[in-house]
C-alpha positions as CSV (number, residue, x, y, z in Angstrom):
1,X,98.9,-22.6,3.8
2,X,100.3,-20.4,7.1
3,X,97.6,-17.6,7.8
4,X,99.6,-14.1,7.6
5,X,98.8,-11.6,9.9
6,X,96.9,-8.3,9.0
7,X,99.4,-5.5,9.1
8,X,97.5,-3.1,11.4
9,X,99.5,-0.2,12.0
10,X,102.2,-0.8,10.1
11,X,102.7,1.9,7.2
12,X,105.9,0.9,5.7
13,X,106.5,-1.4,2.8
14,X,109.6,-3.0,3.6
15,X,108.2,-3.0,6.9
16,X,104.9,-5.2,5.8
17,X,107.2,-7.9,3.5
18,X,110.2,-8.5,5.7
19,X,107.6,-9.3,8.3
20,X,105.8,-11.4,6.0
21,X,102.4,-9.8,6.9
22,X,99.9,-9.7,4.6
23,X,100.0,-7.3,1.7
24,X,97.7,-7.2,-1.7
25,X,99.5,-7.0,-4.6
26,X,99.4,-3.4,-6.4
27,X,102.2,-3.6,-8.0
28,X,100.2,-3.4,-11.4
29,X,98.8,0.0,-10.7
30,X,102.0,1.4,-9.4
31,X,103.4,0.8,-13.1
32,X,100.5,2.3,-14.7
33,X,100.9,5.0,-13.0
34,X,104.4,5.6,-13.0
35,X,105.0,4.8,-16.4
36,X,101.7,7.2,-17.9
37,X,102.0,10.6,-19.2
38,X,100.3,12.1,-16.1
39,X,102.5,15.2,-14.3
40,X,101.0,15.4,-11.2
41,X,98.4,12.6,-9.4
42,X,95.8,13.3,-6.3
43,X,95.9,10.6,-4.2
44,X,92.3,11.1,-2.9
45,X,91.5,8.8,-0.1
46,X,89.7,8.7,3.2
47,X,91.8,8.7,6.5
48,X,93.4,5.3,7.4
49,X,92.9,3.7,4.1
50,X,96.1,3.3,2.8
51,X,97.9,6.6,2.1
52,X,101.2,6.2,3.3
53,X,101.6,2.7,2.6
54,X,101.3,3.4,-1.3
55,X,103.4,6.3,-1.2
56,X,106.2,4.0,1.1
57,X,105.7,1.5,-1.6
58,X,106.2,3.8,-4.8
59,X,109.2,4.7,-3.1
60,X,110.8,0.9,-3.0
61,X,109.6,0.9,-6.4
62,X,111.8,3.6,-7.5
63,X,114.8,2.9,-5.8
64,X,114.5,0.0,-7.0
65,X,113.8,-2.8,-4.3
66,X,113.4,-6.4,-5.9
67,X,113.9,-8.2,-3.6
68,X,110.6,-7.1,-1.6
């Protein structure tokens, strides 16, 4: 098994899997969340701990993207 490099810095889905860094799967709360009744969702979460990555990857997930 090829150790993966920790993606520090990098805040852009597509970014992090065509690089092949290493990403943790959340692909199963993204559908919860997208596919619940909810209208509006705070995204509550200290600084540097993930923000924009989840909001890059909800967008590939709309548009979409399979093949990341």
């Amino acid at each position: 098994m090829t150790r993966k490099l920790y993606p520090i810095g990098i805040q852009t889905f597509s970014e992090i899997r065509t690089n092949d860094n290493l990403y943790i799967d959340k692909t199963a709360y993204i559908y919860r969340m997208a596919n619940s009744d909810g209208k509006y969702f705070f995204l509550s979460r200290p600084r540097r701990f993930g923000k924009s990555l989840l909001v890059s990857t909800l967008l590939s997930y709309f548009e979409g993207r399979k093949e990341l």
